[in-house]
DSSP file (Angstrom, degrees, kcal/mol; ACC not computed):
  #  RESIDUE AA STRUCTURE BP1 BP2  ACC     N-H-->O    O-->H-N    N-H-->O    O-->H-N    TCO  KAPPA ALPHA  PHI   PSI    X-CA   Y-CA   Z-CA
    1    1 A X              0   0    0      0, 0.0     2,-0.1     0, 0.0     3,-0.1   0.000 360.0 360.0 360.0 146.0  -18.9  -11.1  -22.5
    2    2 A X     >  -     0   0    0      1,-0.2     4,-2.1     2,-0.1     5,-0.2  -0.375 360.0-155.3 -58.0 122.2  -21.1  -10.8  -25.8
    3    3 A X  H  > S+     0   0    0      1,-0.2     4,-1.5     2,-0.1     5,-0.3   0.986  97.8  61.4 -69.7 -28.3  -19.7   -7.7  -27.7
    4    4 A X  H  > S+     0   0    0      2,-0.2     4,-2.5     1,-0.2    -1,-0.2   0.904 108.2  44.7 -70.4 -41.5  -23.3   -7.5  -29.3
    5    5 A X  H  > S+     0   0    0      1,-0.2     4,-1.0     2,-0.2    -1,-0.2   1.000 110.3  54.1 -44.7 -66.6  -24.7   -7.0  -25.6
    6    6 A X  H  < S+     0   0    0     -4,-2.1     3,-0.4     1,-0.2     4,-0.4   0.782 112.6  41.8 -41.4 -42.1  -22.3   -4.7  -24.8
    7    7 A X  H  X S+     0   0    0     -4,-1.5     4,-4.3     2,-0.3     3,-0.2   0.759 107.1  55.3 -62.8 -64.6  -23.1   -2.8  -27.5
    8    8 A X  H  X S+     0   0    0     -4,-2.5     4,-0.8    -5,-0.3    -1,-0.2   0.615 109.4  53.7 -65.7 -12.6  -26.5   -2.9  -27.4
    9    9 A X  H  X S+     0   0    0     -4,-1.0     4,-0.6    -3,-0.4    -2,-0.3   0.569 101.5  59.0-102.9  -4.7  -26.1   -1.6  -23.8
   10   10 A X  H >> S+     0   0    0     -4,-0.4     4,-1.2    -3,-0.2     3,-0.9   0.899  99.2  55.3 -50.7 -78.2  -24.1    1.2  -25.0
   11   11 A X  H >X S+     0   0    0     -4,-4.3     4,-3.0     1,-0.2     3,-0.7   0.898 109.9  54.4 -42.1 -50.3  -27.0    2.3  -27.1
   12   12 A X  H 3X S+     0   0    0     -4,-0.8     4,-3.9     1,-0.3    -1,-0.2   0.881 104.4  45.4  -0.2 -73.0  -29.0    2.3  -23.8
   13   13 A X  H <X S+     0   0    0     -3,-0.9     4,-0.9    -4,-0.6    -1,-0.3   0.646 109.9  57.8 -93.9  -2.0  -27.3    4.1  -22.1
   14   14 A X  H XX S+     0   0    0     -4,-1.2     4,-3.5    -3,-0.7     3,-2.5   0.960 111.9  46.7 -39.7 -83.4  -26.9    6.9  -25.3
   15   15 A X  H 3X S+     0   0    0     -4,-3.0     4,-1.6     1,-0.3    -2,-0.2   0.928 110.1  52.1 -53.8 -49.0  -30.7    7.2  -25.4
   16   16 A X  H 3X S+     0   0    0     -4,-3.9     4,-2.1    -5,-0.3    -1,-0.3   0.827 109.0  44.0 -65.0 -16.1  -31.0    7.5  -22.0
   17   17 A X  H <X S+     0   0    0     -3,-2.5     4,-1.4    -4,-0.9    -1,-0.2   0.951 112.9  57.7 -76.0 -44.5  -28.7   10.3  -21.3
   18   18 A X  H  X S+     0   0    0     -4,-3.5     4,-1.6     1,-0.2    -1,-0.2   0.795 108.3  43.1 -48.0 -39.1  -30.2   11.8  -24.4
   19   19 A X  H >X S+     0   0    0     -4,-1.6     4,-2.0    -5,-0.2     3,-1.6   0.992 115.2  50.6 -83.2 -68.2  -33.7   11.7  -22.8
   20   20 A X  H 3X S+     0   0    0     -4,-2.1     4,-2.4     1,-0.3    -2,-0.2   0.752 109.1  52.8 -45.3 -32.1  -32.2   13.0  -19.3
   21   21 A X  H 3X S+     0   0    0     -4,-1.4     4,-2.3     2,-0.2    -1,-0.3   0.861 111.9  45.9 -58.5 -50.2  -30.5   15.8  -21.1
   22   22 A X  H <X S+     0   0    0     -4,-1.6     4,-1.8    -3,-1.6    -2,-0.2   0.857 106.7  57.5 -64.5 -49.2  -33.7   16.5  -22.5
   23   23 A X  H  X>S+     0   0    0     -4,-2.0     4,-3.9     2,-0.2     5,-0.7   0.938 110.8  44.5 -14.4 -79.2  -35.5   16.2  -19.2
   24   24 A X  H  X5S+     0   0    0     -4,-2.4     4,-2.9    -5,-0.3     5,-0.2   0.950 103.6  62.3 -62.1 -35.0  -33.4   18.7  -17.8
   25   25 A X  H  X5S+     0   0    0     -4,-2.3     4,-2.4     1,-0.2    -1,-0.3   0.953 108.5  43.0 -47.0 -56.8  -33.6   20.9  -20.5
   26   26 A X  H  X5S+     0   0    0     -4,-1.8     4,-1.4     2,-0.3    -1,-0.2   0.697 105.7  60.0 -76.4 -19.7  -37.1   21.2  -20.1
   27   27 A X  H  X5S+     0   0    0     -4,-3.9     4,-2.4     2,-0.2    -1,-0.2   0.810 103.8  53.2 -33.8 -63.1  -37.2   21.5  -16.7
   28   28 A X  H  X<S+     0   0    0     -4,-2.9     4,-1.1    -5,-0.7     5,-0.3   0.898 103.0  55.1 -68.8 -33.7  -35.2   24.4  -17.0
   29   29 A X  H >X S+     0   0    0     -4,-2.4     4,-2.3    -5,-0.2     3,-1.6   0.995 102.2  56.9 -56.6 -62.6  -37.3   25.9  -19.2
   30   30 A X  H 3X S+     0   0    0     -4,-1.4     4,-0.8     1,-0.2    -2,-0.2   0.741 108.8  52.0 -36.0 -35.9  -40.4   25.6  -16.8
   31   31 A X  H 3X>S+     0   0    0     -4,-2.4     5,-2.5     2,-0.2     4,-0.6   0.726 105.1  48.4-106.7  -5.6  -38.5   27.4  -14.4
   32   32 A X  H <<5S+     0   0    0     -3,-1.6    -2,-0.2    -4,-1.1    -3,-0.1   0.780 108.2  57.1 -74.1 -51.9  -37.3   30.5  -16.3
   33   33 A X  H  <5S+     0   0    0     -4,-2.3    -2,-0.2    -5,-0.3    -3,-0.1   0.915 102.8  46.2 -64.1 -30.9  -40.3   30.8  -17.2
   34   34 A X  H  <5S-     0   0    0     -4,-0.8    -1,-0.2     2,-0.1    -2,-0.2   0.998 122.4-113.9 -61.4 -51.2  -41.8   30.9  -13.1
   35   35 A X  T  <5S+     0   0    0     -4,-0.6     2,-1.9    -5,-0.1    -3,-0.2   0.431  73.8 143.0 105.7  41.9  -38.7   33.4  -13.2
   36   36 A X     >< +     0   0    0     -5,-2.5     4,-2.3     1,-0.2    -2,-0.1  -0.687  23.3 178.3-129.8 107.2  -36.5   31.5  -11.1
   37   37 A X  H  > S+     0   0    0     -2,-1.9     4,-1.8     1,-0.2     3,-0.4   0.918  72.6  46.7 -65.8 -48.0  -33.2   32.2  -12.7
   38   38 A X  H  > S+     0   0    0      1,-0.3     4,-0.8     2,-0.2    -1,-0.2   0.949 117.5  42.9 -77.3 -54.9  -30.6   30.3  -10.3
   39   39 A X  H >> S+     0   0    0      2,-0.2     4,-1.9     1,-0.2     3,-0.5   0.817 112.3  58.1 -61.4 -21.8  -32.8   26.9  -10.1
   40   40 A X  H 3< S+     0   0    0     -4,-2.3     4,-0.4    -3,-0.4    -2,-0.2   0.944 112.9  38.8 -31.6 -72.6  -33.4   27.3  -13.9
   41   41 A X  H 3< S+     0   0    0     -4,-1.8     4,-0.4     2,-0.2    -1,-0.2   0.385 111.5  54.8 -72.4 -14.1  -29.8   27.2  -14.3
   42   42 A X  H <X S+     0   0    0     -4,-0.8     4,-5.2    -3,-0.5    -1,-0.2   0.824 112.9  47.7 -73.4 -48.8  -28.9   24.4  -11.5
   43   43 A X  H  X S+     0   0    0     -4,-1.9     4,-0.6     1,-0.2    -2,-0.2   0.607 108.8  48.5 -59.5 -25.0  -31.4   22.0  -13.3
   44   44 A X  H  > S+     0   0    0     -4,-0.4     4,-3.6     3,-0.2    -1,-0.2   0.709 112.1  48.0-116.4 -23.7  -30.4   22.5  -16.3
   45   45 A X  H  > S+     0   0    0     -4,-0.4     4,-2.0     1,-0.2    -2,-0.2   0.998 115.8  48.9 -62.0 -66.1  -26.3   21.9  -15.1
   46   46 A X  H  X S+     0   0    0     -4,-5.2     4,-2.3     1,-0.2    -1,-0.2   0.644 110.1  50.3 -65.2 -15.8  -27.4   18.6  -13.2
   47   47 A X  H  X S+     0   0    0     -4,-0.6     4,-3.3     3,-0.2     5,-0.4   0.899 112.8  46.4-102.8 -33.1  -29.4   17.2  -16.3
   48   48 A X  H  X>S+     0   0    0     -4,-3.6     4,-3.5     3,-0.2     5,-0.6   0.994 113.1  47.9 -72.9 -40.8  -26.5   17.7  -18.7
   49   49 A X  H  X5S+     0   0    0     -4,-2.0     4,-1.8    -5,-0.2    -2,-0.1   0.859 112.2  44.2 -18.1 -66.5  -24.1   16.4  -16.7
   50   50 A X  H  X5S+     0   0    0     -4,-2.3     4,-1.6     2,-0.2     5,-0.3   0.987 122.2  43.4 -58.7 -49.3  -25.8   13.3  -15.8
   51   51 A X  H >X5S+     0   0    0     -4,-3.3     3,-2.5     1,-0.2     4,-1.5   0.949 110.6  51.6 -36.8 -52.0  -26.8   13.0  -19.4
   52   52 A X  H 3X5S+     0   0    0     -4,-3.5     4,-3.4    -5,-0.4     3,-0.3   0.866 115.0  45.7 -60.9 -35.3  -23.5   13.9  -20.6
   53   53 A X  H 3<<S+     0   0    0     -4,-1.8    -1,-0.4    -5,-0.6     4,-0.3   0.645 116.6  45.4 -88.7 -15.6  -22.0   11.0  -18.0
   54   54 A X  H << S+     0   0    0     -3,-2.5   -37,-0.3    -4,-1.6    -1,-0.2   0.587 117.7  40.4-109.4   7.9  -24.4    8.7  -19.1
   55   55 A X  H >X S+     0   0    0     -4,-1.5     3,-1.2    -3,-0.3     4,-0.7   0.944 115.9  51.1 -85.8 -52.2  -24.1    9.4  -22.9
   56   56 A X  H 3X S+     0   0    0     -4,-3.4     4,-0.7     1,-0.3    -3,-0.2   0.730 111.1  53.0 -74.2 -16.7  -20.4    9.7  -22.7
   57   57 A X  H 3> S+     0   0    0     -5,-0.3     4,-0.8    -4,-0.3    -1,-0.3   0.687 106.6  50.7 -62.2 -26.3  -20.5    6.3  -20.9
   58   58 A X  H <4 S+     0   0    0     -3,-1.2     4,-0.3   -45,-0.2   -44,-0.2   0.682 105.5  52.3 -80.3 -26.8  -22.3    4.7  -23.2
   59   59 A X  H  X S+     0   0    0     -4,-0.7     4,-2.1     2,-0.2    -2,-0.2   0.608  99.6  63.6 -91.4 -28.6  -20.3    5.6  -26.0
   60   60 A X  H  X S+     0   0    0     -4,-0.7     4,-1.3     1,-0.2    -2,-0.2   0.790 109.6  43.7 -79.4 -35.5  -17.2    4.4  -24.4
   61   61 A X  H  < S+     0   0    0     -4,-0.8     4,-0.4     2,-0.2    -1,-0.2   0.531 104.0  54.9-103.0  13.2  -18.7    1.1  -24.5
   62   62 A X  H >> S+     0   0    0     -4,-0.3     4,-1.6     2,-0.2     3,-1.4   0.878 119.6  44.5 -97.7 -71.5  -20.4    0.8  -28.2
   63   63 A X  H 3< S+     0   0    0     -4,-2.1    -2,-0.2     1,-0.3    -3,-0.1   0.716 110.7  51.6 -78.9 -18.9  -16.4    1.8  -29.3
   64   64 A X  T 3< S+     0   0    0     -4,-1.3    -1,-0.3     2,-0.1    -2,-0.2   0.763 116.4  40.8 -61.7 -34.5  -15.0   -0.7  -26.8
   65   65 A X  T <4 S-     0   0    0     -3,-1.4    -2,-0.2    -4,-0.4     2,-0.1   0.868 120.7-123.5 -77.8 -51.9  -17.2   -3.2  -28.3
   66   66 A X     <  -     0   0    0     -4,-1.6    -1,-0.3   -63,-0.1    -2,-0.1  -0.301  30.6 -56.7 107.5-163.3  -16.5   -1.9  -31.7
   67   67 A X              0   0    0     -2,-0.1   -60,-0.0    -4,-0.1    -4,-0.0  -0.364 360.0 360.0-111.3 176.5  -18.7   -0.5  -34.7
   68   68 A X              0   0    0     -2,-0.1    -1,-0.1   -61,-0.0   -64,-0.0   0.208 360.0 360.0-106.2 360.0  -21.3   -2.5  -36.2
């Protein structure tokens, strides 16, 4: 497989966890603000996570690939 693919699909999947992270983040803001502390705080666990799993996935393969 092309490392320059890989690589470039690495970055991918970076920015998109970054964006989900962000997502959730803002989510969670919007729902403190209603004042509904426990879903606030559920949304804001599920969007780092998935971010965090798709960043840290991402990352794993941009260094498998190697640096640029």
């Amino acid at each position: 497989m092309d490392k320059r693919l890989v690589w470039k699909f690495g970055k991918l999947l970076e920015g998109i966890g970054l964006l989900v992270v962000l997502v959730g983040v803002v989510l969670s803001i919007q729902l403190g603000f209603e004042e509904e502390g426990l879903a606030s705080m559920a949304q804001e666990f599920y969007g780092l996570a998935v971010g965090g799993a798709l960043f840290g996935a991402g990352w794993l393969l941009e260094r498998w690939a190697g640096a640029r």
